[in-house]
LUMPA-482855 format. One record per residue (C-alpha): residue number from 0; residue in one letter; z, x, y. Coordinates in steps of 0.25 Angstrom, whole numbers, padded with zeros to 4 digits. Layout:
BEGIN
{node NUM; 'A'; {Z; X; Y}} ...
//
This chain:
BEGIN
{node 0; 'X'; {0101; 0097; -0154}} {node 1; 'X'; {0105; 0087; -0143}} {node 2; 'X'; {0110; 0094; -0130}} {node 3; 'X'; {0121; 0086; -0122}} {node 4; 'X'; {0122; 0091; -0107}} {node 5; 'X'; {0135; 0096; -0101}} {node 6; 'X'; {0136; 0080; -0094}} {node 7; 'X'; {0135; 0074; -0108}} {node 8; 'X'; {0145; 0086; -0113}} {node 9; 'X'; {0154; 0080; -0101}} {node 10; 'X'; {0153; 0066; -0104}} {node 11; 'X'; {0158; 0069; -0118}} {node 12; 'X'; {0168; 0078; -0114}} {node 13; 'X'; {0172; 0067; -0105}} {node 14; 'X'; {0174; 0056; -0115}} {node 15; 'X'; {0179; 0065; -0127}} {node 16; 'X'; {0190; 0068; -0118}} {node 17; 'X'; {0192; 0054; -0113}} {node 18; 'X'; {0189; 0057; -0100}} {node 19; 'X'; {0177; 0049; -0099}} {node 20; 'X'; {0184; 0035; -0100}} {node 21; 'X'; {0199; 0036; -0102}} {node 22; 'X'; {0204; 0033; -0117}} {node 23; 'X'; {0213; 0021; -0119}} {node 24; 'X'; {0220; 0031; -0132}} {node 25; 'X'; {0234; 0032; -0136}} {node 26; 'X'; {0238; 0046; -0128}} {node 27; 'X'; {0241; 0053; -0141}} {node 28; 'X'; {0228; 0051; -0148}} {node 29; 'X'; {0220; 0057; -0132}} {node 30; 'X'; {0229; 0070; -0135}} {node 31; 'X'; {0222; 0069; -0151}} {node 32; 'X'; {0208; 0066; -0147}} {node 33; 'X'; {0210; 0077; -0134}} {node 34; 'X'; {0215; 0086; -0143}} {node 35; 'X'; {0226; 0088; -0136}} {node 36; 'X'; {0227; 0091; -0120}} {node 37; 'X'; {0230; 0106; -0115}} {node 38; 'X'; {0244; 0105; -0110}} {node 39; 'X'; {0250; 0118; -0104}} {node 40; 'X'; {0251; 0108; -0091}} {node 41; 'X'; {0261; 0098; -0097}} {node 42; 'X'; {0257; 0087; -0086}} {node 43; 'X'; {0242; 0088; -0088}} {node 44; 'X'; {0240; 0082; -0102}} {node 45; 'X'; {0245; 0069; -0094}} {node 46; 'X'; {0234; 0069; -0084}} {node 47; 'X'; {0225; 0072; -0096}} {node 48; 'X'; {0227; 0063; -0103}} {node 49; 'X'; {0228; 0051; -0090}} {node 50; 'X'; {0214; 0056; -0088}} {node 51; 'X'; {0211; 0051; -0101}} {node 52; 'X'; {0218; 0040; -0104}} {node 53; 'X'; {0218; 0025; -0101}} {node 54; 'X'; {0233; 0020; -0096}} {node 55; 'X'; {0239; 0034; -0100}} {node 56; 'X'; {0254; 0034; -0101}} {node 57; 'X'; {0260; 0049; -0099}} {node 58; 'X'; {0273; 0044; -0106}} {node 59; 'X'; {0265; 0044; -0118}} {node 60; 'X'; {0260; 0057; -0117}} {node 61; 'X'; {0276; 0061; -0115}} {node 62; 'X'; {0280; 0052; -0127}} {node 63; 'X'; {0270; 0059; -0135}} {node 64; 'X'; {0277; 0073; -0132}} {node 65; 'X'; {0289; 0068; -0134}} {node 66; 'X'; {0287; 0060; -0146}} {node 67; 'X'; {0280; 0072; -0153}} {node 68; 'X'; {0266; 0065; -0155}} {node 69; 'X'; {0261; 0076; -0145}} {node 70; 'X'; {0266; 0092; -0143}} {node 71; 'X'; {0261; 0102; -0130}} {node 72; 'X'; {0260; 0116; -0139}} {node 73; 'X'; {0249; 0127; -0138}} {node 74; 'X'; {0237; 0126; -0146}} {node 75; 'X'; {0223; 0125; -0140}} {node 76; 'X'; {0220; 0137; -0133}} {node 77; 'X'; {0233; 0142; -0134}} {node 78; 'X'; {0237; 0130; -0123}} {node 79; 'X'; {0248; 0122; -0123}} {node 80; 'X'; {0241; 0108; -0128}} {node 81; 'X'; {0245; 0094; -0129}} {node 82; 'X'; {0242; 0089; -0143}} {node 83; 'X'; {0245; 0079; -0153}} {node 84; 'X'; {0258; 0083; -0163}} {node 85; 'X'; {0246; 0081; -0174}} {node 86; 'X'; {0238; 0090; -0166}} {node 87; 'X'; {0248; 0101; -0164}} {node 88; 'X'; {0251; 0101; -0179}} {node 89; 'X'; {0238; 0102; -0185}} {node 90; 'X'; {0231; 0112; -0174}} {node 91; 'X'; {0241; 0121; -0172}} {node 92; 'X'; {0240; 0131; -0185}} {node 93; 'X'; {0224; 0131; -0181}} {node 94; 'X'; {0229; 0137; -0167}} {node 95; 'X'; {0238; 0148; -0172}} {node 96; 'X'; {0229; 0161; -0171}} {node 97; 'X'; {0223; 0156; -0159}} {node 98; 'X'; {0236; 0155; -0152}} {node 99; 'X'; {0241; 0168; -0157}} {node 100; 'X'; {0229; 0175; -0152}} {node 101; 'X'; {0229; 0168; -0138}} {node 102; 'X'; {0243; 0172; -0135}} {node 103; 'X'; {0240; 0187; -0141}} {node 104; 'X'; {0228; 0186; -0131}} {node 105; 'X'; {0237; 0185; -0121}} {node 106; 'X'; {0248; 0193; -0126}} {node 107; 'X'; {0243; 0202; -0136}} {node 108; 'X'; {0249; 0216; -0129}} {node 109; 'X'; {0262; 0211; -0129}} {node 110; 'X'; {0262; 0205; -0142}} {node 111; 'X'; {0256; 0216; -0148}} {node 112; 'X'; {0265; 0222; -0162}} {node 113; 'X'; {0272; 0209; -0163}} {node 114; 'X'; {0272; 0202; -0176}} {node 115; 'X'; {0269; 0187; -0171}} {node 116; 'X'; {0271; 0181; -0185}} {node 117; 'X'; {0287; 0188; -0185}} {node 118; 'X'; {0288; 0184; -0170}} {node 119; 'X'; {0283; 0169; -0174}} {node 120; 'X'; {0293; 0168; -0186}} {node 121; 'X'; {0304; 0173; -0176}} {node 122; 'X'; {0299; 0161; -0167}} {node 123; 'X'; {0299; 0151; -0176}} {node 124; 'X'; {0314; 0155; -0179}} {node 125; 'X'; {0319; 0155; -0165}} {node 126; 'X'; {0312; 0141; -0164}} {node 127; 'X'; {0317; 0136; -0178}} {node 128; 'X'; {0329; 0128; -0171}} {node 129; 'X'; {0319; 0115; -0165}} {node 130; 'X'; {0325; 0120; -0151}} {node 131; 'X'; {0313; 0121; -0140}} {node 132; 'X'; {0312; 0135; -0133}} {node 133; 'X'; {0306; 0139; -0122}} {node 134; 'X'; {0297; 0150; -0123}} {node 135; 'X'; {0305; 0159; -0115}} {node 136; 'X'; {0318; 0154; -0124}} {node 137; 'X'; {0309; 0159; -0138}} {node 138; 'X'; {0305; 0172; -0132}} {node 139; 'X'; {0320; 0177; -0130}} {node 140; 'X'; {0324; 0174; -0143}} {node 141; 'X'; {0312; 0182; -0149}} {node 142; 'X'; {0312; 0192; -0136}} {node 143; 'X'; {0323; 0201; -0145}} {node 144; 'X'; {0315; 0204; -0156}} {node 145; 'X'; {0300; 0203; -0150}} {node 146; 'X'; {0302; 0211; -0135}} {node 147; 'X'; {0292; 0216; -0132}} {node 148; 'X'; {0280; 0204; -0131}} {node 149; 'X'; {0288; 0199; -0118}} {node 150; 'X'; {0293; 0184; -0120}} {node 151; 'X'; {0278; 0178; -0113}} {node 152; 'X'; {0271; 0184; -0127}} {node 153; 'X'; {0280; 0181; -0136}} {node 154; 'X'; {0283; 0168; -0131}} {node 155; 'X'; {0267; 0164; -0129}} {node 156; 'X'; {0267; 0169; -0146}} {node 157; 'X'; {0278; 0161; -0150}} {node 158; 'X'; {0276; 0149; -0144}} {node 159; 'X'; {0260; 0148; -0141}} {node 160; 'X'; {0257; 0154; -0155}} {node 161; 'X'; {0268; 0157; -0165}} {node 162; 'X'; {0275; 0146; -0165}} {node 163; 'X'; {0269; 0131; -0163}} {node 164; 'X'; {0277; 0125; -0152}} {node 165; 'X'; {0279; 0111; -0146}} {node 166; 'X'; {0282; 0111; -0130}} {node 167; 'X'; {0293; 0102; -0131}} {node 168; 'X'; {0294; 0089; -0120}} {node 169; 'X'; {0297; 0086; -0110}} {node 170; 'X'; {0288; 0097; -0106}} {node 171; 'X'; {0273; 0090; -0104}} {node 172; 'X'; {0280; 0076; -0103}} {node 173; 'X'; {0276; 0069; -0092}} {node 174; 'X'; {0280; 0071; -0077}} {node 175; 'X'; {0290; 0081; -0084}} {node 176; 'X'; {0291; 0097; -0081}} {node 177; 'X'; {0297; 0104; -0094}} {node 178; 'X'; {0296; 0118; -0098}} {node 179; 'X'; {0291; 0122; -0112}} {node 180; 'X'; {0300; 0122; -0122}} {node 181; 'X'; {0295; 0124; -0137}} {node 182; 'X'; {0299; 0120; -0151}} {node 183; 'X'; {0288; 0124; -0164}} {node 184; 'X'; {0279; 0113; -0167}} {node 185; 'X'; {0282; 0111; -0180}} {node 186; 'X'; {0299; 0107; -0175}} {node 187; 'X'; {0293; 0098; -0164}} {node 188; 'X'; {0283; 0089; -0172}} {node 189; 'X'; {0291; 0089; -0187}} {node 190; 'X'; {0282; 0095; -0193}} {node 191; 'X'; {0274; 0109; -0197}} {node 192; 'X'; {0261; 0112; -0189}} {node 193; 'X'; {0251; 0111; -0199}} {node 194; 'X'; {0247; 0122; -0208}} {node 195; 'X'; {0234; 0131; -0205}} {node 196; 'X'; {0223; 0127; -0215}} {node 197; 'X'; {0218; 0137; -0227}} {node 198; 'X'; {0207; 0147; -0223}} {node 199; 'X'; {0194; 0144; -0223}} {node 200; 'X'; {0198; 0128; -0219}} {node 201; 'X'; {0200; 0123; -0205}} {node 202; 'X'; {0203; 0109; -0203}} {node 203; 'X'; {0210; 0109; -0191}} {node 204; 'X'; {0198; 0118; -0184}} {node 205; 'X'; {0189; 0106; -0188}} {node 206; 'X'; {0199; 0096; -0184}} {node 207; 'X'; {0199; 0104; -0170}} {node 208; 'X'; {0186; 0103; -0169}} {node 209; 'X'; {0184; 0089; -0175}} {node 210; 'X'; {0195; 0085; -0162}} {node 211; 'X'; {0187; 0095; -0151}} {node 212; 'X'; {0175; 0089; -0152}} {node 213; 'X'; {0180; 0076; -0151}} {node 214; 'X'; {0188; 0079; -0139}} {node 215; 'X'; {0180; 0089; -0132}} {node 216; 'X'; {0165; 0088; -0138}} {node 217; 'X'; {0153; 0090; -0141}} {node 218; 'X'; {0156; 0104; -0139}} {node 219; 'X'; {0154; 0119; -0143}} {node 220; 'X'; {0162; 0128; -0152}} {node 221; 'X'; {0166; 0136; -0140}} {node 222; 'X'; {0172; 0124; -0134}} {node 223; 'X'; {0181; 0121; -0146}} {node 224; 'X'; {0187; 0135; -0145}} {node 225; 'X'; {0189; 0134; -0131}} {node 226; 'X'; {0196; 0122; -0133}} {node 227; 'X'; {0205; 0125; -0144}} {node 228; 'X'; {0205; 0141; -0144}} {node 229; 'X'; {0203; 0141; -0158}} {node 230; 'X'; {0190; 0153; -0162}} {node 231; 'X'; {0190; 0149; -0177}} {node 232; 'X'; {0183; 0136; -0176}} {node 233; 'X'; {0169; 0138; -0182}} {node 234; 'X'; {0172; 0133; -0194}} {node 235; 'X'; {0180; 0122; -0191}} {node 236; 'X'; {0165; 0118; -0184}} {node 237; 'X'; {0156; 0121; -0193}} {node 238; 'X'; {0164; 0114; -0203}} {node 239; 'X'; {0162; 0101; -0195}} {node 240; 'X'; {0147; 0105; -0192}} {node 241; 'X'; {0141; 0093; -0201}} {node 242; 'X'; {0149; 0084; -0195}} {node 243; 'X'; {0145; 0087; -0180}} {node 244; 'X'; {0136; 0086; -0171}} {node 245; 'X'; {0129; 0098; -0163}} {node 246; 'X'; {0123; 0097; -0147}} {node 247; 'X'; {0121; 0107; -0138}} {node 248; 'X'; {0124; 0110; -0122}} {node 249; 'X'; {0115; 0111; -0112}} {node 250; 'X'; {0118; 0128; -0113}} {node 251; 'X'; {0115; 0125; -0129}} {node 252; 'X'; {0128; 0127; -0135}} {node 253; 'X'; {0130; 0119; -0147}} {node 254; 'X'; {0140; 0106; -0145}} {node 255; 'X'; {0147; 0101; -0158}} {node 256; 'X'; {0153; 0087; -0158}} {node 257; 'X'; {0158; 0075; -0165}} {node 258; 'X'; {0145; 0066; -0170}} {node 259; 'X'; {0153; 0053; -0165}} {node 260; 'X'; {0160; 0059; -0152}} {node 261; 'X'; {0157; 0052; -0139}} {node 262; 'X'; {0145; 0058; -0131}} {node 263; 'X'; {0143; 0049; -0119}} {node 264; 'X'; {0130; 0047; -0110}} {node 265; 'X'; {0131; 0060; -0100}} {node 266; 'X'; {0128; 0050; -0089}} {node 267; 'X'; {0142; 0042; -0092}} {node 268; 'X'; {0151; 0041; -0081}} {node 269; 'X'; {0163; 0050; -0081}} {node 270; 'X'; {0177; 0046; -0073}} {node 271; 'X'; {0184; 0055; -0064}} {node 272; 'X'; {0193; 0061; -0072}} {node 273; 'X'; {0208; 0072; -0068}} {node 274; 'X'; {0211; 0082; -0078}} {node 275; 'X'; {0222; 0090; -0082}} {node 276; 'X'; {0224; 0104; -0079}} {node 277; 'X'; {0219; 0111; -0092}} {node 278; 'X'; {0212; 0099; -0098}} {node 279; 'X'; {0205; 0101; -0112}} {node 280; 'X'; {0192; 0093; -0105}} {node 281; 'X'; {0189; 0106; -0097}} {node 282; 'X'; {0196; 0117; -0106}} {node 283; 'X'; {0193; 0111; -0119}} {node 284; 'X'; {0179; 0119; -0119}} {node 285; 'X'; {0172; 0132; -0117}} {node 286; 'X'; {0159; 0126; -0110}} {node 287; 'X'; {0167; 0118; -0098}} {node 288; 'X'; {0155; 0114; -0092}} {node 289; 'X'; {0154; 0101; -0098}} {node 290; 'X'; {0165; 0097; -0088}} {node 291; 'X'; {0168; 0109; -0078}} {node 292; 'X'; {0158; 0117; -0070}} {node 293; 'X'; {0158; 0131; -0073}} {node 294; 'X'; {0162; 0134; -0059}} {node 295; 'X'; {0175; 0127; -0061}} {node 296; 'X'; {0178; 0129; -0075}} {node 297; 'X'; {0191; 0140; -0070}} {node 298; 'X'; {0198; 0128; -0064}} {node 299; 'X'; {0199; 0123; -0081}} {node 300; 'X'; {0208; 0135; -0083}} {node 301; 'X'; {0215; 0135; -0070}} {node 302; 'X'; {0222; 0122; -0074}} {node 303; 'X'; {0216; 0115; -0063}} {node 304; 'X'; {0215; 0098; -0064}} {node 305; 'X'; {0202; 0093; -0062}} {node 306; 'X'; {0194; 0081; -0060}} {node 307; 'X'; {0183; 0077; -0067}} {node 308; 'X'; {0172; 0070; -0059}} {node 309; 'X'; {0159; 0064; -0067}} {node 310; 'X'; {0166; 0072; -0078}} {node 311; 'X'; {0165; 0087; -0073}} {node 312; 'X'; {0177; 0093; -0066}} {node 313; 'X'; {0175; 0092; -0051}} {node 314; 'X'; {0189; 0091; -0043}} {node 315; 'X'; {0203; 0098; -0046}} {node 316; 'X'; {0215; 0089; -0045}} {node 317; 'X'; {0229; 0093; -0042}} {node 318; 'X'; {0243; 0086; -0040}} {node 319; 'X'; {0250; 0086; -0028}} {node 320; 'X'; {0263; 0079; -0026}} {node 321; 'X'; {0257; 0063; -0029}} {node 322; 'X'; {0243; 0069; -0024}} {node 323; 'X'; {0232; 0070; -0034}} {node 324; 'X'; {0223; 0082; -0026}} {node 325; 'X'; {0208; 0083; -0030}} {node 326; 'X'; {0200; 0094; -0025}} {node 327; 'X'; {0184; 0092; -0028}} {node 328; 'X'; {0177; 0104; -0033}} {node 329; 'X'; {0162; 0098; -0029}} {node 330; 'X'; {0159; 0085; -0020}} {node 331; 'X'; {0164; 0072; -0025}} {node 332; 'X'; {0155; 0061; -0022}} {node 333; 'X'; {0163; 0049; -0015}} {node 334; 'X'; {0163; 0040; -0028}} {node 335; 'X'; {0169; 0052; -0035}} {node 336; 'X'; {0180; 0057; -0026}} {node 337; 'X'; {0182; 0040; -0026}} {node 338; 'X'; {0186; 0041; -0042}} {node 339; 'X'; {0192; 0054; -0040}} {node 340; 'X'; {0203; 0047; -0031}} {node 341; 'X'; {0204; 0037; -0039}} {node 342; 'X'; {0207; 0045; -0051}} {node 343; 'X'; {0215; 0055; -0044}} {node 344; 'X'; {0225; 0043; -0037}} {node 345; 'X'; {0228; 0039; -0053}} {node 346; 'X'; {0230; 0052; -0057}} {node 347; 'X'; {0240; 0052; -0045}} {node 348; 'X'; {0247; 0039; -0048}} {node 349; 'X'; {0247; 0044; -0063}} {node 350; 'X'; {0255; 0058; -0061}} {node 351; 'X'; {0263; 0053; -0049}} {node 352; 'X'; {0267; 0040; -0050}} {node 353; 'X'; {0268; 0037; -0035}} {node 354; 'X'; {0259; 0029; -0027}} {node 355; 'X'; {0249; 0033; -0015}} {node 356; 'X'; {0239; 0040; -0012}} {node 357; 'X'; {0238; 0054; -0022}} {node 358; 'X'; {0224; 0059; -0024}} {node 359; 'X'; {0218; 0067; -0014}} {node 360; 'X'; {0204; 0075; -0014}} {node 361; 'X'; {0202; 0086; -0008}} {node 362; 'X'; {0187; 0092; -0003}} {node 363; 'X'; {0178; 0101; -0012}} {node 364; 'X'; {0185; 0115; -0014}} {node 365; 'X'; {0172; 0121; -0020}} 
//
């Protein structure tokens, strides 16, 4: 079985996540192939998605929102993602008990003895009008009868699990601060979320895994699940196993992929690239070592911005007023801080706007 090295595991991260050369795709069909982008950070997914996209126009990110072509809810991982309206519908059902099981992870004392089918028909009833709620506005309705869970429990049940929920704009429009406000799925998009399938078939499982691998891949079981949170996946995959094909890293894991998915030359030339706090590229995988070193991987969960330099994460980035700061985590050769500049002054012109100078890096911290 042919080995691919974590460089060639890189370069195709790199180009499945259209990182490699920036896509010239409608945005709509980036958030489809990306699988969505993780959201909880409204602004991110615009520097996501500017990172990935030739000529991209944040207006049509906004118009999506608003149009209803595109939804922020919770779904992978139990995180506030931002997904196609199509997407939302037909993955959700698939998400359920993993939701409810995250939220009772976090909250199982004080939800212990409530009846979470009785509290999410009570829910839906409260939610019934089409008004958007707040979480705190939901909880107080339902605070009389269910007193004891606190309103932080009961309202991360309802509204991260019980209930599919749209976060409604302007919250995640662009250059816009909105707090959260709600409304079920199923009122915002006109239609019912898609029913779970009959026991024993799982469509949507392979779908996922089908849309993983070509996003994210060739990759391991483990990373699937840590992408998507989701445990009963086996046999979604072996369901797919004839039409797969099988590597394996360099520590022998075995790597499943698409047959026809790109796998460029390891020795390909990567471009600087600024992520997003949070973005999928890092967090979308178990084994991170494709694209972080394991001495920086806690910055993927701390919700630190970084920039990818020959591919692999080698400088933080932060926003100061117009100012794009970079601070290195290793040297950067002259040619490299030279494209990192570059790169950071059109981030700068592209969040801000405004002209002059506004990238500064910094000297290595570490």
């Amino acid at each position: 079985m042919r080995v691919l090295d974590t460089r060639a595991l890189n370069r195709a991260t790199l180009a499945r996540q259209l990182l490699l050369d920036r896509a010239d795709v409608p945005v709509l069909d980036a958030v489809a192939h990306l699988g969505g982008l993780q959201a909880q950070e409204p602004q991110e997914p615009f520097v996501g998605l500017w990172s990935r996209l030739r000529a991209f126009d944040p207006g049509v990110l906004s118009d999506l929102l608003t149009g209803r072509r595109v939804v922020r809810t919770h779904l992978m991982r139990r995180t506030v993602h931002l997904v196609t309206a199509e997407d939302a519908l037909a993955w959700r059902a698939r998400h359920d008990t993993m939701l409810r099981q995250r939220v009772l992870g976090t909250y199982r004392r004080e939800l212990d003895g409530t009846d979470l089918d009785e509290l999410a028909t009570a829910g839906r009833a409260v939610m019934a009008d089409g008004e958007p709620r707040s979480m705190a506005e939901l909880t107080r309705a339902l605070a009389p009868r269910w007193p004891t869970p606190g309103p932080r429990a009961l309202g991360e049940m309802l509204i991260a699990a019980l209930i599919p929920m749209a976060q409604l704009p302007p919250r995640g429009l662009w250059r816009t601060k909105a707090g959260v406000r709600n409304v079920p799925l199923s009122a915002w998009l006109g239609r019912e979320v898609d029913p779970p399938a009959p026991k024993g078939c799982d469509p949507v499982g392979e779908a996922l895994v089908r849309r993983y691998l070509a996003a994210f891949g060739p990759a391991a079981s483990a990373d699937l699940r840590a992408w998507c949170g989701l445990a009963g996946l086996p046999a979604a995959v072996a369901a797919l196993r004839e039409e797969l094909v099988c590597f394996r890293d360099e520590r022998g894991r075995e790597l499943l992929d698409l047959p026809d998915a790109p796998r460029p030359d390891p020795d390909t030339p990567a471009p600087v690239r600024f992520l997003p706090a949070f973005d999928n590229a890092v967090l979308g995988y178990h084994d991170r070592g494709r694209i972080i070193d394991d001495a920086y991987r806690g910055l993927s969960v701390t919700g630190a911005r970084v920039v990818l330099v020959d591919g692999r994460v080698a400088a933080t980035w932060t926003l100061k007023a117009d100012t794009v700061i970079v601070t290195p985590l290793r040297h950067l050769p002259r040619g490299d801080r030279t494209a990192v500049a570059e790169q950071g002054q059109a981030l700068a012109s592209f969040l801000s706007d405004n002209a002059g100078d506004r990238v500064q890096i910094s000297e290595v911290t570490r």
